[in-house]
N, C-alpha and C positions, 0 to 999 in steps of 0.2 A: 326561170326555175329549171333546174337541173332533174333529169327525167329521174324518178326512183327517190329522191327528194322533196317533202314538204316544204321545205324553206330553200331561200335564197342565201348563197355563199353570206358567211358574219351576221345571218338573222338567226338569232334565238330563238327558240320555241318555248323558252320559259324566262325571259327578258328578268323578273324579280328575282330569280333564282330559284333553288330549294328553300322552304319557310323555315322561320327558324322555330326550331321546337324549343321551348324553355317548359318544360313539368313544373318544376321545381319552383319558380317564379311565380307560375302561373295558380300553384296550389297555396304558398304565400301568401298571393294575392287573395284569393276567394278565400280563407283564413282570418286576413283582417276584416275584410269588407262583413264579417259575421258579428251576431253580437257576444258579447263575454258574454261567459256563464256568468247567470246572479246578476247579472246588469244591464243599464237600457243604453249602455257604450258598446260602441264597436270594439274589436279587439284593436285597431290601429287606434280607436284614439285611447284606449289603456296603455297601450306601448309608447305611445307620445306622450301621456301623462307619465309615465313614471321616467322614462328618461328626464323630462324635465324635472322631475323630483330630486332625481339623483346630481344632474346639473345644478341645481338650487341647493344644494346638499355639499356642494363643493367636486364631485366626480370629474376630473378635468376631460377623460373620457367622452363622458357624457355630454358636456359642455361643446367640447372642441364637435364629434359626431351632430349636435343639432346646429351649430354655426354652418359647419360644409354644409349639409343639408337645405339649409334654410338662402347663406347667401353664397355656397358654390365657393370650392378650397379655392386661396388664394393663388396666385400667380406668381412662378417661381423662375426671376430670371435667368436667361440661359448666355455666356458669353461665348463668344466664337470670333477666333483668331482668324478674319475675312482673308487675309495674304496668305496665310500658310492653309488655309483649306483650301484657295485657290490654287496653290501649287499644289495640293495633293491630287487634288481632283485631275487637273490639268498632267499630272506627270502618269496620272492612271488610264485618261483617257485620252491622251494625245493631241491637246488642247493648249491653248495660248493664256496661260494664267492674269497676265496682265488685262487682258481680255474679261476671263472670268472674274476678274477680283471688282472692277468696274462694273461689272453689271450685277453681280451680288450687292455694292455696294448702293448702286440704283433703287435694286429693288427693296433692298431695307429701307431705303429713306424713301419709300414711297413713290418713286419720281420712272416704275418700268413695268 
């Protein structure tokens, strides 16, 4: 340890970071978890009731919001031109594309 130093050179002294503040979320949250006025439901499950209403109602809105929710947005493929980002990559960094293009290719198929 370095004299005048609590830590050792690359040792953090708060390793998780700064926490992360969310208010906003946080008051959200303690919001639903309450019960409605005039009722023995929470307010989240008033919000999940009437969403689904609106969904049952035709709202595609609404619909489309409790599917992501429920089974998580679909997956949206991404194509990518392996030879010519090899060269791009390779002519930025001074790099042997044929090289790069093969081990991109590896690693997509799993096989690096």
């Amino acid at each position: 340890m370095a004299p005048g130093r609590p830590f050792q050179p690359g040792q953090s002294g708060n390793p998780g970071g700064r926490p992360k503040k969310t208010p906003l979320t946080d008051e959200i949250k303690r919001l639903l978890r309450q019960k409605a006025e005039g009722s023995a439901y929470s307010n989240a499950h008033m919000v999940a009731w009437k969403m689904i209403q609106r969904a049952k109602a035709g709202d595609v809105a609404a619909a489309r919001l409790l599917w992501e929710y429920v089974e998580g947005k679909p997956t949206q493929p991404v194509e990518v031109n392996v030879a010519e980002e090899a060269r791009r990559l390779a002519a930025q960094h001074g790099l042997d594309a044929g090289e790069l293009q093969r081990m991109a290719e590896l690693i997509a198929n799993g096989k690096a």
